[in-house]
N, C-alpha and C positions, 0 to 999 in steps of 0.2 A: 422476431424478437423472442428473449431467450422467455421461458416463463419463470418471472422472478419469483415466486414462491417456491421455487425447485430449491432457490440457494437461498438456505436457513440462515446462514449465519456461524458457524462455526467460531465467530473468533471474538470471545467474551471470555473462556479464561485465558489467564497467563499461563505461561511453559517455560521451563527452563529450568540449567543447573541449579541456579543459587538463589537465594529468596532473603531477603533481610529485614522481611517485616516480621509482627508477630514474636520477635523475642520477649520470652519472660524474665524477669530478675532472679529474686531468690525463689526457696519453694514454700513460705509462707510462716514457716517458722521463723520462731524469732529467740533471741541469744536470751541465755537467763538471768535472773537477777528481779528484783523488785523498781519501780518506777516512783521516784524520789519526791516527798511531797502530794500524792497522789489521795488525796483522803475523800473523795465522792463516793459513793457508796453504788453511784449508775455502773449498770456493766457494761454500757456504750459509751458513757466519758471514760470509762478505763481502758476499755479497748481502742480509743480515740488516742489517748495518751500514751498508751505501748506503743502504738501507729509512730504518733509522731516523734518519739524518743527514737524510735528504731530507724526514722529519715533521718533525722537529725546527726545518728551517729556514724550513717553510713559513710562510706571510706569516697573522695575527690574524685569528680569525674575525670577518667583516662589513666587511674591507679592500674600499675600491674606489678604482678609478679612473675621474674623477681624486677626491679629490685625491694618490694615491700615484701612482705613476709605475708601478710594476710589481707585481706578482702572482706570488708564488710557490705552488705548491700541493704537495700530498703526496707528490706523485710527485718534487718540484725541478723541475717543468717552470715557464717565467721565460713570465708574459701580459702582453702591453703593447698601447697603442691606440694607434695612428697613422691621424691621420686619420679617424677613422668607422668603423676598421678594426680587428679585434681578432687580434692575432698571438700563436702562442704556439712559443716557443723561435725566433724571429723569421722565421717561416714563418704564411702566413696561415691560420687556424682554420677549415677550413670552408668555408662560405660564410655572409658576414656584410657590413653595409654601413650606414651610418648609426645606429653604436653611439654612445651618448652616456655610455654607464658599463659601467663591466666588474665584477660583484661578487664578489668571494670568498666563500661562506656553508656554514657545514655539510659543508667537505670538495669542497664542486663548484662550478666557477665558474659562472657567469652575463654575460649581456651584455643591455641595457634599450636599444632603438631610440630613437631620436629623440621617436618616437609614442607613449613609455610601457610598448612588449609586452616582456616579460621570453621570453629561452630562455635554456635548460642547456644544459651540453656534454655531450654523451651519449660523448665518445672518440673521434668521426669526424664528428658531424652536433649540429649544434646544434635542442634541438626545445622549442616552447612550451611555457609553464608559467606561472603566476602569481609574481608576488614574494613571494621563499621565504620574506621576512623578516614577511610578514605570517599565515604561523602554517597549520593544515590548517581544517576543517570548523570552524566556529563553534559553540561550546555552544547546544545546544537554550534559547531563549529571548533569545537574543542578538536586538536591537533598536536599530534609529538612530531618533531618537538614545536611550543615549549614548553607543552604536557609532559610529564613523565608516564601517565597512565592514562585510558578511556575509559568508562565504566558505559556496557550500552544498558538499554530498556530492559535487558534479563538478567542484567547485573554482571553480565562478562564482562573480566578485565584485560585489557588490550594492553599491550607493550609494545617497544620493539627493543631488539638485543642483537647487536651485530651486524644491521640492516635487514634483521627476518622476524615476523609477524606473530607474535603469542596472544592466544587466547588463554585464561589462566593458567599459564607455564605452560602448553602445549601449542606446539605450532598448527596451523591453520593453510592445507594444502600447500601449496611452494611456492614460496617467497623469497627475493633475494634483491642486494643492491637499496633496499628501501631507503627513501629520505625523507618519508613523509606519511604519517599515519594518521586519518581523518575519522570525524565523528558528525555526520550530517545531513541530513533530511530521514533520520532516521534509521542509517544505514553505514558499514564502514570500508573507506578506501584506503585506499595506498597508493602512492606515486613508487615504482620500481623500474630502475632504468630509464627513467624521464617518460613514464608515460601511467595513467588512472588506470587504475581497476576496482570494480567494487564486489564485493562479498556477495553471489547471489544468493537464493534459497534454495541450491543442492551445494551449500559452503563452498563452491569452488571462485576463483578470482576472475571476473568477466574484463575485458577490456575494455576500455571506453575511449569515446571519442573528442569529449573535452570534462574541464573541470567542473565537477557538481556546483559550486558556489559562482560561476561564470553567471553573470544576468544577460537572458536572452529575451529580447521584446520582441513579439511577437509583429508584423505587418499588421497595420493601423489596415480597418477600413472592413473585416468581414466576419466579427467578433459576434455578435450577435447574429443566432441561426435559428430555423425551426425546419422539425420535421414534416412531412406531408408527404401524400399518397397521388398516384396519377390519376384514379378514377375518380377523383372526388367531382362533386356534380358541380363544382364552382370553375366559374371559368380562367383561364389563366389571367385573364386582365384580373379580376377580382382578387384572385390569390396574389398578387403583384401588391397590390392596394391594400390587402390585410395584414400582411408582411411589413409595407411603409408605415401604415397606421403603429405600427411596436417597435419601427425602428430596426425592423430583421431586415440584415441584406441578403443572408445565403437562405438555402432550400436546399432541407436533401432530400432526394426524391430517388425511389429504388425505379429497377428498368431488366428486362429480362431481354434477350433477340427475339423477343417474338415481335414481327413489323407491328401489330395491332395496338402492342404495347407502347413500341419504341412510336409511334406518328402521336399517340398522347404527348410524350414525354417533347419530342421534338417542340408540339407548340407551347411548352411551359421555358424550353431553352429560349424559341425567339421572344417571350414577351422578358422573360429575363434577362436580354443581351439587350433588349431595347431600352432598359429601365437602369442599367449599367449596373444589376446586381447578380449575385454568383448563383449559378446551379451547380449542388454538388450529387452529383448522379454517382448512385449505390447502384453496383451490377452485383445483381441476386445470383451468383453462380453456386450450384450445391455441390455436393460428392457423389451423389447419386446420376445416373442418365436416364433416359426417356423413361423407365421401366420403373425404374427407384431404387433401381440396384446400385449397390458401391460400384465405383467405378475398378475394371478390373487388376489397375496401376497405374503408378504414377504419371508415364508417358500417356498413357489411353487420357487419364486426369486435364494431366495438362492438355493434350491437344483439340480436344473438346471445349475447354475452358478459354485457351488461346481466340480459339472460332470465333465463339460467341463474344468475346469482349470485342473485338475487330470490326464485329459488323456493329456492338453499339459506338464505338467510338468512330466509328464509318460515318453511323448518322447523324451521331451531334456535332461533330468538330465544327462543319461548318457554321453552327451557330453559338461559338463562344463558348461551350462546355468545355475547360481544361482540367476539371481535377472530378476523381476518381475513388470511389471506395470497393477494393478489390474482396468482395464477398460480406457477409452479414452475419457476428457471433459463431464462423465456422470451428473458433475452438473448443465452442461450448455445445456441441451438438453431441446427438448420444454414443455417434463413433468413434467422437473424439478426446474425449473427456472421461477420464476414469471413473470421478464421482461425482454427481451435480454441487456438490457441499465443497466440494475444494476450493481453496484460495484461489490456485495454480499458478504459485511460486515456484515450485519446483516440477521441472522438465516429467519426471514420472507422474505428475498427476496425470499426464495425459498417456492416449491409446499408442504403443509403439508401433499396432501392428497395422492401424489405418492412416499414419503419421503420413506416410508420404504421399496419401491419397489428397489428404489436405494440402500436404507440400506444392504437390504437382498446381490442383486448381487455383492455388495464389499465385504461382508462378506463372502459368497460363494467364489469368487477366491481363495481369503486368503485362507483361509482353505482349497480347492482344493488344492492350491501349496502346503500347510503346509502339508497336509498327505502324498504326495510324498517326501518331501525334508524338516524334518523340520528345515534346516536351511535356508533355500532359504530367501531372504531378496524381498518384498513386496513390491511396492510404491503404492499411492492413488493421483491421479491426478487429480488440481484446477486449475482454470483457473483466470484472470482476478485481483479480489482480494478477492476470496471466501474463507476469515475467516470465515463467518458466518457459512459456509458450513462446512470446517473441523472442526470449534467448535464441532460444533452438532455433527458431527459425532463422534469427540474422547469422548464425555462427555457423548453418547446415549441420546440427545435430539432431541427433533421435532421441527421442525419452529415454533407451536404456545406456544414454551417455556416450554411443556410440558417433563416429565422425567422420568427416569430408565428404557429405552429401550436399546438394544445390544449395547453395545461399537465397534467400528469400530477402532482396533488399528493396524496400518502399520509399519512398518520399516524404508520408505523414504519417506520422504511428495515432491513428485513430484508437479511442476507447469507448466504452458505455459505463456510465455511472449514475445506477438509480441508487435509491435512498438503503436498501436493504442490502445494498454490499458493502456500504461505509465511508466516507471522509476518502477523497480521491488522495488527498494531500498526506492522510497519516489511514492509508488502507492495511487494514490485517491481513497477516500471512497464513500458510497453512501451519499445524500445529497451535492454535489459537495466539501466535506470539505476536507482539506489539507489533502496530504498524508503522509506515516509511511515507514518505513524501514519491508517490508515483510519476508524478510531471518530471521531478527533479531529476528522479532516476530513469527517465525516459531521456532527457534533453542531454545527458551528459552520455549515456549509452550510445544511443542512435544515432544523434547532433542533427534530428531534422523538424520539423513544428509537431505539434501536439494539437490534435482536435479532440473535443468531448462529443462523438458524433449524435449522444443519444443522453439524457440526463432526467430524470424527475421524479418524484415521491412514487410512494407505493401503490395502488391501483385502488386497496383499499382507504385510502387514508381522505378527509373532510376535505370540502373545497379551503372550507378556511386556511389548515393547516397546509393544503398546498402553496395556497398563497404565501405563506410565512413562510415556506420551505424554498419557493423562489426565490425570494428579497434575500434570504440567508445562503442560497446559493451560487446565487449572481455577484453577491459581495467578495466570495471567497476567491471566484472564477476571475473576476474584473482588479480585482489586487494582485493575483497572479499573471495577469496577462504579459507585465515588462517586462519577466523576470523568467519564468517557467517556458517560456515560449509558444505560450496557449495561443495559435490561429481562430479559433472559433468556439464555442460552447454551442449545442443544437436543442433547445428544446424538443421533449416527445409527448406532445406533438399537436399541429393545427387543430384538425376534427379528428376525435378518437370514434364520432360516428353515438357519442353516448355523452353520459357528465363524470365520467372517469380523467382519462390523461388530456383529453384537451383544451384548450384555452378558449374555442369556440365550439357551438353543436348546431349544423344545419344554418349557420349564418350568425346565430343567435350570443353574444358576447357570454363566457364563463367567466366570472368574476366572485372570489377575487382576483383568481389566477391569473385572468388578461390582464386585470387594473396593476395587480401587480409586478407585471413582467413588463409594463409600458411605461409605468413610472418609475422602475429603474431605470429602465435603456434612456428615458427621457432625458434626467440628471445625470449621467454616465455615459460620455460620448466617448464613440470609439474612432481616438483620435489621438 
């Protein structure tokens, strides 16, 4: 398990071109003249009364010049354009130079270039921003046509002209043929040539495999999961029993080829296959070999990795073990990951140069399980919000964008989402910019189920508030499940061994955690 205090957090500010908050009006002067009837002698009712003399005269929201000649705002400060030039109380604003409109809107002037760019007056400095009058962030689902425009979370405005794809007047990697320009789960597609693509985090157009807005329900019956360990001193019958006590059907339980290992794990499959509920066996394969040295290529990778999945799926097949999670956070390891802090949106957060070391040994399990069982169903496990990482993988590309190496294709795009990397649903990118609906952009990417193999609050955090962080997370999880094509959520986990991540300690109920997690699943049938 990755150590979650490694990833801070990055992504608490905003980034981005254009910004539209924050505009100021005038710059606090006010037009001259005396205030009519005014005879209090207070210099706070007088100043109260210039105040409101100077709203009251200010000039109609959405005034511009031209066609009016002049601009008054809140403050009574008088705006006029002379020239290309925007002046205000007849002194030049700024620095400014080839204005074609000056606009009044919402309290704050504005001036639109010649070239279309809109800035506000910030009170001393005029700073970009988009045209105020067309509104913030666009409703999830907004579409051209019969949008004219998108506006996403950083305030880019989308178009399309011609059938090809603008980001504020400038096009957006190659686009052509377009009939369809989307705004949804926090993310922007395009239909081009009859077929999705969506906008990844190195801007380039991914392909997809159906439509984002497509509701995908997931197979009723294996929703509810928890994590757990082979050595634990509980017997499998028990574990069997503590599992139905919360209503969990699945287990993941990790497994290495060591026999010693694997004859544990096997009697946790038969009490599993007797009980008619899932084991989902995580084969622990690293990058390293016996020594702990990287392995020394790709091929060496894989055929090491092949081995060892072969003989675990050797052992359990016969006892009803079908599905598979092909390694454990191998993108977040220190070979492979540029910086622990990354989002890993984008393909270069990660290491180019041990890229295919990891390549290899996912591809290797896969194909281990596959030559035992080839129906056994596969997952590849991301962590955090490593798009970048699954791109590359299913497309066989490298971090430095280079291409037509191995394809890496799974069955179930497994993730990990504890509490300190964010909202699975609207997760931050790298560059601290807003975040996206993950499920969504999985389901429409990939077209294959979606597990949460690992989920739960912070290591520090109260029993209380794990409890609360359950109920609020199982909500989010179990509303998603028709739509998003969520197979399973996994709790982390049975015994942590301590009163940290577990719901029990040495038999003993954690509560409220258990009480928690047993009276959802209770009222919430997965069904």
């Amino acid at each position: 398990m990755l150590k979650r205090r490694e990833f801070l957090g990055c992504l608490t500010a905003l980034g981005g071109s254009y910004l539209l908050t924050g505009c100021g009006g005038g710059s606090g002067s006010s037009a001259g003249g005396s205030i009519a009837n005014t005879t209090s002698s207070n210099p706070a009712a007088k100043a109260m009364a210039v105040a409101n003399a100077a709203v009251a005269a200010a000039s109609p929201n959405n005034t511009t010049i031209p066609p009016a000649t002049s601009i008054v705002d809140t403050s009574g400060a008088i705006w006029t354009l002379v020239n290309g030039v925007v002046y205000q109380n007849g002194a030049v604003a700024g620095v400014n130079y080839n204005v074609a409109m000056v606009l009044y809107f919402g309290n704050s002037v504005y001036h639109k270039t010649t070239t279309g760019v809109f800035f506000c007056w910030m009170g001393s400095f005029w700073s970009l921003v988009n045209d105020p009058r067309l509104g913030g962030t666009s409703a999830d689902g907004t579409a051209i046509p019969s949008s004219t425009y998108i506006i996403d979370k950083l305030n880019n405005v989308w178009t399309v002209v011609s059938g090809v794809v603008y980001r504020n007047n400038q096009t957006v990697g190659t686009t052509y043929n377009v009939s369809l320009l989307l705004w949804f789960g926090g993310k922007i597609w395009h239909i081009g040539t009859g077929v999705f693509f969506v906008l990844s985090g190195n801007d380039t157009w991914e392909r997809c495999v159906s439509d984002p807005r497509t509701p995908v329900p997931a197979t009723a019956g294996s929703f509810y999961g928890m994590n757990g360990h082979f050595d634990y001193s509980y017997t499998p019958a028990q574990i069997v029993s503590m599992l139905k006590a919360m209503n969990c059907t699945t287990y993941r339980v990790g497994t290495t080829s060591d026999s010693s290992v694997l004859y544990r794990v096997i009697g946790l499959a038969q009490a599993f296959q007797a009980a008619g509920m899932t084991l989902f066996v995580l084969i622990e394969g690293g990058l390293t070999d016996s020594s702990g040295n990287l392995y020394a290529s790709e091929s060496v990778a894989y055929s090491a990795s092949l081995a060892a999945a072969a003989t675990i799926a050797g052992y359990l097949a016969p006892y009803g073990v079908t599905m598979y999670e092909c390694g454990n956070e191998l993108t977040r390891q220190g070979a492979t990951i540029v910086n622990s802090n990354y989002a890993g949106t984008k393909a270069n957060d990660f290491n180019n140069t041990n890229w295919p070391i990891m390549r290899g040994v996912m591809r290797g399990m896969i194909d281990g399980v596959k030559s035992i069982q080839p129906n056994a169903k596969c997952g590849i496990n991301f962590c955090v919000a490593d798009t970048g990482a699954s791109d590359a993988l299913w497309d066989g590309m490298q971090p430095d964008g280079s291409s037509g190496y191995p394809l890496v294709r799974w069955d179930i795009t497994t993730w990990h989402n504890y509490e300190v990397y964010g909202d699975i649903f609207n997760i931050g990118q790298d560059g601290a910019s807003p975040g996206f609906d993950l499920p969504t952009y999985c389901k429409a990417r990939y077209g294959v189920p979606f597990i949460i193999s690992e989920w739960n609050a912070n290591e520090e955090d109260t029993q209380a508030f794990r409890g609360t962080y359950i109920t609020s997370q199982l909500g989010e999880f179990y509303a998603a499940r028709k739509t998003h094509n969520i197979q399973s959520v996994m709790y982390y986990e049975l015994d942590s061994g301590n009163n940290t991540w577990g719901v029990v300690n040495d038999g003993v109920l954690l509560n409220p955690p258990h009480s928690a997690l047993t009276a959802f699943t209770s009222v919430n049938p997965d069904i």
